[in-house]
Every structure is written in structure tokens, then in C-alpha cells.
BATI-240868 format. One record per atom (N, C-alpha, C): residue in one letter; x, y, z negated. Coordinates in pm, whole numbers, plus 50000, padded with zeros to 5 digits. Layout:
aXYZ/...
***
This chain:
x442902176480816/x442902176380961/x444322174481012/x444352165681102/x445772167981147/x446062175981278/x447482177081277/x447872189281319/x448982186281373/x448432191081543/x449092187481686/x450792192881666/x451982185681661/x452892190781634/x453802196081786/x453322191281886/x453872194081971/x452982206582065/x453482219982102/x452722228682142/x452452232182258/x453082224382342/x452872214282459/x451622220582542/x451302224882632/x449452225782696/x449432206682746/x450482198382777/x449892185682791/x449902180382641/x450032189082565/x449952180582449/x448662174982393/x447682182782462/x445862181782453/x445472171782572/x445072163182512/x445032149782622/x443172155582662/x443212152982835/x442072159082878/x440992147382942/x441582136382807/x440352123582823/x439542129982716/x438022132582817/x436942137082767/x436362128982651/x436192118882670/x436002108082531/x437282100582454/x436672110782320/x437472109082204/x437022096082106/x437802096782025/x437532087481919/x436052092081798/x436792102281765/x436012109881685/x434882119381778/x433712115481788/x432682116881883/x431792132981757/x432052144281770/x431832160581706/x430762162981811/x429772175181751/x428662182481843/x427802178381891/x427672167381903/x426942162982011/x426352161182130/x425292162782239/x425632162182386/x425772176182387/x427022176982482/x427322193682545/x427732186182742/x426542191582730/x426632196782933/x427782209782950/x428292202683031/x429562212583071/x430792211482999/x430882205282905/x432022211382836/x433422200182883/x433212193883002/x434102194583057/x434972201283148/x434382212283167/x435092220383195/x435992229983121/x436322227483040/x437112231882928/x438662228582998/x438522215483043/x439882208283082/x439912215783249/x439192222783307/x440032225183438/x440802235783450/x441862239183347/x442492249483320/x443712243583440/x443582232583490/x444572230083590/x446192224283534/x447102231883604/x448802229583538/x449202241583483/x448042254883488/x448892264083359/x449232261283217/x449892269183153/x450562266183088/x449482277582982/x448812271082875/x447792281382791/x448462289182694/x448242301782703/x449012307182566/x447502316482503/x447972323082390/x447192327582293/x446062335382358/x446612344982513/x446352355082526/x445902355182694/x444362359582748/x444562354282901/x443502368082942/x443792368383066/x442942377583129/x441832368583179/x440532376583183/x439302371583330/x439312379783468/x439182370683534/x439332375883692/x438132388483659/x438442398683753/x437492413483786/x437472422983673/x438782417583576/x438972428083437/x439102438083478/x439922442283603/x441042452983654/x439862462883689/x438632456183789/x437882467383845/x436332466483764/x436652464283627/x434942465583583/x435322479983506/x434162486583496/x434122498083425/x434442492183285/x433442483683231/x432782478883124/x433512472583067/x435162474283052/x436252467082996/x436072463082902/x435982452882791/x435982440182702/x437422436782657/x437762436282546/x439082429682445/x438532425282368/x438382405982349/x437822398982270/x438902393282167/x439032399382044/x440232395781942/x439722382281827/x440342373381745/x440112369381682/x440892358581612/x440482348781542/x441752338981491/x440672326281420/x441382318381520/x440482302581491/x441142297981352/x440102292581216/x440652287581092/x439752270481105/x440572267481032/x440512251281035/x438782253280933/x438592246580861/x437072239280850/x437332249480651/x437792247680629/x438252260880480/x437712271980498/x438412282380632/x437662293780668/x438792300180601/x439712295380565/x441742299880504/x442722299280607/x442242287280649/x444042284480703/x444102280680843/x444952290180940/x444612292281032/x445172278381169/x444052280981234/x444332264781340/x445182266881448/x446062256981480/x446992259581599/x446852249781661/x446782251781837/x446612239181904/x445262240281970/x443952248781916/x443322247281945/x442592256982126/x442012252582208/x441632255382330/x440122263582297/x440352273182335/x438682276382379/x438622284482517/x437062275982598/x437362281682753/x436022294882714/x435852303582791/x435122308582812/x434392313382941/x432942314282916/x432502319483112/x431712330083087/x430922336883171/x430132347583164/x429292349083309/x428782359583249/x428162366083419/x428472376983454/x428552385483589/x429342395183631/x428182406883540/x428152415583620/x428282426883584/x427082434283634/x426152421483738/x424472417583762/x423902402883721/x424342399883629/x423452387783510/x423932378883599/x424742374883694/x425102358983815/x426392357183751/x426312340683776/x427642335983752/x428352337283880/x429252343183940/x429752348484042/x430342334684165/x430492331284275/x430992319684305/x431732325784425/x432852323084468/x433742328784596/x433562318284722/x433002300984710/x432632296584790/x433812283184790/x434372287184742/x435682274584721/x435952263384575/x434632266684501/x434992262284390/x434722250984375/x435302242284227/x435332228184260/x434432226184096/x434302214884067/x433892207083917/x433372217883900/x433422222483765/x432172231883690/x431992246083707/x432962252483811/x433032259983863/x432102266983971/x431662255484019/x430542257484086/x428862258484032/x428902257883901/x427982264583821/x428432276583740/x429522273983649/x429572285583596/x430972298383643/x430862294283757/x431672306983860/x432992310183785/x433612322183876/x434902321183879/x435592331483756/x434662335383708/x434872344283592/x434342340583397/x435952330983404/x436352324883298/x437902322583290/x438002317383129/x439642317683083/x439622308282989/x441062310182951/x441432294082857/x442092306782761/x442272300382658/x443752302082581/x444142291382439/x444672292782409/x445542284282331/x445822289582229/x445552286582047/x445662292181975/x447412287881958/x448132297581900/x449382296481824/x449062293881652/x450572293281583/x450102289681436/x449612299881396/x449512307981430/x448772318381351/x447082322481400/x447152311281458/x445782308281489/x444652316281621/x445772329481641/x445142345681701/x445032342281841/x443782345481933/x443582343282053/x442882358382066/x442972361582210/x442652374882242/x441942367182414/x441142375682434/x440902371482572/x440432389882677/x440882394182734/x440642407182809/x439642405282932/x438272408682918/x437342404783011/x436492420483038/x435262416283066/x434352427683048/x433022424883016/x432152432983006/x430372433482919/x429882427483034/x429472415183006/x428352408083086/x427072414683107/x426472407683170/x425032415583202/x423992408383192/x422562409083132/x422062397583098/x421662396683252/x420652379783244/x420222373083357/x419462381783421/x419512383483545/x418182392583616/x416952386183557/x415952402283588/x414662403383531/x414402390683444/x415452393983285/x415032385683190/x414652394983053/x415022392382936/x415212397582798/x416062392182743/x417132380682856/x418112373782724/x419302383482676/x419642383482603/x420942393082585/x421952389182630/x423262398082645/x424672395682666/x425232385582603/x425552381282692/x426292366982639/x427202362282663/x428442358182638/x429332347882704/x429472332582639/x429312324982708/x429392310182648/x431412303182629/x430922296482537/x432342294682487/x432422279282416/x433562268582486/x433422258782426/x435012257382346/x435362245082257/x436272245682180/x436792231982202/x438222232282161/x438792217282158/x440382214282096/x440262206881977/x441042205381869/x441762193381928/x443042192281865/x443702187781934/x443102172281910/x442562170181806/x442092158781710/x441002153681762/x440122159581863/x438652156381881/x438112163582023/x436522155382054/x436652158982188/x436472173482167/x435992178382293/x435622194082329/x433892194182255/x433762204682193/x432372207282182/x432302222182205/x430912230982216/x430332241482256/x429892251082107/x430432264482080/x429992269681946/x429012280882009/x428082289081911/x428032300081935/x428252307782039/x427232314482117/x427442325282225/x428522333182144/x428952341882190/x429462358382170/x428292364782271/x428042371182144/x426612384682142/x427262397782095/x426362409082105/x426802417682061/x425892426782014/x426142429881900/x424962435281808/x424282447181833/x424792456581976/x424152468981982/x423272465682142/x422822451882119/x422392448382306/x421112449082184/x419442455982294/x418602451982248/x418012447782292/x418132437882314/x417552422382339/x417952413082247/x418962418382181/x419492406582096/x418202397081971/x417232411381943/x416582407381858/x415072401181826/x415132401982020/x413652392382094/x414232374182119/x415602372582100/x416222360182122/x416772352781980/x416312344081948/x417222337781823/x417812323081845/x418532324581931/x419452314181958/x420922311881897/x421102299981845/x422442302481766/x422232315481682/x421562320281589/x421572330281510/x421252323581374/x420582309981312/x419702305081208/x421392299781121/x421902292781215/x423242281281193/x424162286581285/x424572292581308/x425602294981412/x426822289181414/x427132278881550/x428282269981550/x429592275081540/x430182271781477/x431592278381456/x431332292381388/x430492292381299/x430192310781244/x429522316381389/x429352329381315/x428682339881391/x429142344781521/x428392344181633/x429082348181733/x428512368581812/x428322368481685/x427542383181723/x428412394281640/x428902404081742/x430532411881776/x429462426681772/x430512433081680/x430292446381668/x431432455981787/x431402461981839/x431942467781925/x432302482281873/x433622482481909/x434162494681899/x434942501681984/x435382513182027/x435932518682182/x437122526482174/x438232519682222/x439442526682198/x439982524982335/x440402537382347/x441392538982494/x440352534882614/x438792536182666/x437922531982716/x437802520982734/x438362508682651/x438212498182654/x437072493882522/x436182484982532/x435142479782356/x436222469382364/x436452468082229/x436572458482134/x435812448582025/x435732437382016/x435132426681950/x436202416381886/x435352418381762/x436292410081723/x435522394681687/x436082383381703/x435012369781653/x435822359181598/x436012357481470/x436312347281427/x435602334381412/x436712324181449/x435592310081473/x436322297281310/x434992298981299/x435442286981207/x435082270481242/x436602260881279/x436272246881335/x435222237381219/x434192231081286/x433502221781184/x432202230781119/x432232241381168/x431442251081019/x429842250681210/x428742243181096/x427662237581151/x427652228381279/x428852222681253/x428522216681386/x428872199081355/x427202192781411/x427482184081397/x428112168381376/x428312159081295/x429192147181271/x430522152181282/x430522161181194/x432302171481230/x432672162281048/x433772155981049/x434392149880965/x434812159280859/
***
């Protein structure tokens, strides 16, 4: 795989069609690119972290297609729903924002591959059974954006009336054991690039 030498946030060119055509159709996952003119680093907050009870620290470290050696360069956005199963909207939003609301983040792996994201416990969809979820897409510096694995969490029970992404799970497993330190849960999710996901070289 090659490997983005410049660490640059324009160094990820945000022409949606690549050469190397990975995943296959993903709705939405242009929104990956409206991270705007910030500048992505390893580590990002989600808007309404400050006032949710239900504080969330999502830890982990993206490895190249081995499942060894760790990836740098790489983007993953994430979205969710508040804290009543809605994707939240303030009334001003633009491109994909206006579906999947204002409570999402970027970050940017470093060489050591480690991305952290500080959010909180979603809530499933009103009067459903789907479980907690946050959706999460990916993008190498090498190839377009594609979509892995929810992040689930193994003590929701609902998890085990739903088997989505559970048979093959894109990028590995996206189902997080939780643990509680300082009243914050912790999850941890490692993603592996290429691992089930289709025409991945």
C-alpha cells in the first residue's frame, strides 16, 4: 500500500472518484469530505459531549490490510443520534448534514495509526429494536472513501435481535465492550483497512 508522505489534511484529495474504485455503492459517504478547512488531527470532540450524561471515549488504532502495521493518513468521519434515537439538525445545515445532523467528527490517523474520538451513547431509533449505533466511514489516502462496520456495543440488548454487519464485519468488528472510568465508558475499536470489504486490492 502506499503511503501518503505528506501529513498535510489537503494532502487527502476530496475528489470523490478515485482510481481505485473499494466498497462499493456507499450513500453518504461523501460526507466524509465536509470536514471543511480544519485542520484533522488524531483526536476530536462531538458537539453536546460537554452536556450528555452518557459520556463516550472511543479509542483505537487503524492497521493497514496485515492487521500489524499501523496506517497513517487515514480519515474516518463519524455520525450518530442524540440521546432520543434523531439525528439532531440546528436548521442551518448544508450537504449531508442535513440528514445525518450536527453530531459528528473527523480525525486523522498519525503514524502510529491511534485515533480517539470523545462523544456520547447514542440512543437507538424511536419505537424501534435497532441497537446503538454510530455509523462510520473511512478514507485512505490511496482510495476513495468507503463505509465499515457500525460501532455497537455489546451490553445494548437489542444487539442480539439485529445482525447487521455482524456475519463479515467491514473493517473487523465493530462491537465495543465498555468500560467506566472517571464517569466516562470507554470503547475501544480497532479497524482493519481492506479486511471484508469489497474489490479492496
Amino acid at each position: 500500500m502506499a503511503i501518503c508522505l505528506c501529513c498535510s489534511c489537503q494532502s487527502q484529495t476530496k475528489d470523490f472518484e478515485q482510481k481505485i474504485n473499494v466498497g462499493g455503492p456507499c450513500e453518504g459517504c461523501k460526507a466524509l469530505f465536509e470536514y471543511g478547512d480544519q485542520t484533522l488531527k488524531s483526536i476530536d470532540t462531538l458537539p453536546d459531549f460537554a452536556v450528555n450524561d452518557s459520556k463516550l471515549k472511543i479509542v483505537g488504532r487503524v492497521y493497514q490490510k496485515d492487521g500489524r502495521t499501523p496506517a497513517k493518513d487515514v480519515i474516518i468521519y463519524i455520525y450518530q443520534t442524540d440521546n432520543k434515537g434523531i439525528y439532531p439538525k440546528k436548521g442551518d445545515e448544508q450537504g449531508w448534514a442535513k440528514r445525518h445532523g450536527y453530531i459528528r467528527g473527523w480525525v486523522k490517523t498519525g503514524a502510529d495509526g491511534k485515533y480517539t474520538f470523545y462523544t456520547f451513547r447514542p440512543a437507538s431509533y424511536p419505537n424501534t429494536r435497532i441497537p446503538q449505533h454510530i455509523h462510520a466511514t473511512i478514507k485512505e489516502p490511496d482510495k476513495n472513501a468507503y463505509y465499515i462496520a457500525d460501532y455497537r456495543f455489546d451490553d445494548d440488548p437489542y444487539l442480539s435481535t439485529e445482525n447487521n454487519n455482524i456475519a463479515n464485519p467491514r473493517g473487523g468488528s465493530g462491537i465495543m465492550t465498555p468500560r467506566t472510568e472517571n464517569g466516562i465508558q470507554i470503547v475501544e475499536r480497532d479497524i482493519i483497512l481492506g479486511k471484508n470489504i469489497p474489490n479492496y486490492e
